[in-house]
C-alpha positions, 0 to 999 in steps of 0.5 A: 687347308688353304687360305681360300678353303678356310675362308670358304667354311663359314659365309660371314660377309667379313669372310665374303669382303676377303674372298673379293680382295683375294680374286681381284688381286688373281684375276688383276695379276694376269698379263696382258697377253695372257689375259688376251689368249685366254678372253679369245679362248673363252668367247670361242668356248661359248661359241662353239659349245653355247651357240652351236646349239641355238636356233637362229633368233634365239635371245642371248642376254650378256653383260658389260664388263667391269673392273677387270672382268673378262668383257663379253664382247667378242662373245657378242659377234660371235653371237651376232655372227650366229643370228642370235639376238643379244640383250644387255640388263638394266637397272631401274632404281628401287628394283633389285629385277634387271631389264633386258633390252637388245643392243649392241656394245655400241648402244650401251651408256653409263647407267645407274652405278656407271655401268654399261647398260642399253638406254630404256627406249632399246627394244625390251625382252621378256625375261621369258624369253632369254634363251641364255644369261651369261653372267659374271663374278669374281669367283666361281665353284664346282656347283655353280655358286658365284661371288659377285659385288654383293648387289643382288640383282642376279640373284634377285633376277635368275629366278624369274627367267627360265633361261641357261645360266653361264658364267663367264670367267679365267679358269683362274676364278674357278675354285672348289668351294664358296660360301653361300646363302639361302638366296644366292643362285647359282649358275648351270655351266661355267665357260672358261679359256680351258673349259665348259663347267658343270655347275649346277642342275638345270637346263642345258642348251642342247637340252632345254 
């Protein structure tokens, strides 16, 4: 049995704090090269596979990348390339559900925890009507499960929108299995520079 099997058996928040260390230093220990090829490969996943088939005008929420994780950016021109709208979350202290606003990477400042995310005047986007929310995580499973930093928000927010959920990553924080509780959400597909990943049951956007 491997560390990170052993690891995933039981989901103890001591168990999910060694899972975070673990994937940071795989996902950190990419070069930059390598990193590069693989960013372009992934965004052209999602092009190609994702937002061949939207409709024009269709709402795409992304995320502004952290820490090492892979940035949306190049997904974004792809989508504006597309005709498709893009939006970005918010967080409003106090609540756990995310605001959506349309933006460019350009629009985006600092925000509540320092990250990116469009100011509260940016022209706001029902939950229902987001197409695709492309998320991240530090690790992703065969069924969709993701670890993130523990705050919440996704999964607080995931339920409330009937939109595809796509989580973006290195095929390296792609593993078997992950601890998960009774609240967590998973995702529909997973992108990779190798692949798109079944995840989870749910709609697909040649589908829904």
């Amino acid at each position: 049995m491997t560390a990170l099997a052993a690891l995933a058996m039981a989901p103890s928040p001591s168990e999910k704090a060694a899972l975070r260390l673990w994937a940071e230093g795989r996902r950190d220990a990419l070069d930059d090269a390598s990193r590069t090829a693989a960013i372009a490969r992934a965004a052209q996943r999602i092009d190609d596979e994702i937002f061949g088939c939207l409709a024009p005008g269709a709402v795409v929420a992304l995320y502004a990348a952290i820490r090492n994780e892979l940035p949306a950016d190049l997904v974004a021109a792809a989508a504006a390339r597309r005709g498709l709208a893009v939006a970005y979350p918010r967080v409003v202290r106090g609540d756990r559900v995310l605001r959506f606003h349309l933006a460019s990477p350009t629009d985006l400042r600092p925000g509540t925890f320092g990250i990116p995310e469009p100011t509260a005047d940016r022209p706001a986007v029902a939950l229902d009507d987001l197409a695709v929310v492309v998320v991240p995580a530090l690790l992703f499973d065969r069924a969709g499960r993701r670890l993130g930093w523990g705050g919440g928000y996704y999964d607080t927010t995931l339920p409330a929108t009937p939109a595809v959920r796509v989580g973006l990553a290195f095929e390296l924080q792609l593993v078997d299995e992950l601890p998960a509780a009774a609240h967590d959400q998973p995702v529909h597909l997973i992108a990779t520079d190798v692949a798109l990943h079944d995840g989870a049951p749910g709609p697909r956007p040649w589908t829904s």
